[in-house]
C-alpha positions, 0 to 999 in steps of 0.5 A: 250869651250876651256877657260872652259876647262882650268879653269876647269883643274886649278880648279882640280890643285888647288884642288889637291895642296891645298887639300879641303881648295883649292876647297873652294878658288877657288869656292870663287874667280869664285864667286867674278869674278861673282859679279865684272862681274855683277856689271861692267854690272849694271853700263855699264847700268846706264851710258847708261840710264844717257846718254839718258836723 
């Protein structure tokens, strides 16, 4: 809850200080951070899998 909190304040900076282009920026790198995220999970299971046979 808290670190939501904090990134939703830094998301209204940016916002603020960069003006529409900042909102496009930001929703871009959480879409990023949500992809890395994914795709460390998708390989964390493959190796899992791979140790199992």
């Amino acid at each position: 809850m808290r670190e939501k909190e904090m990134l939703a304040r830094m998301a209204r900076l940016m916002a603020h200080v960069t003006g529409r282009r900042g909102e496009a920026i930001w929703a871009r790198v959480r879409e990023v951070q949500g992809s890395q995220t994914r795709w460390r999970l998708e390989a964390h299971d493959r190796e899992m899998s791979n140790g199992d046979s």
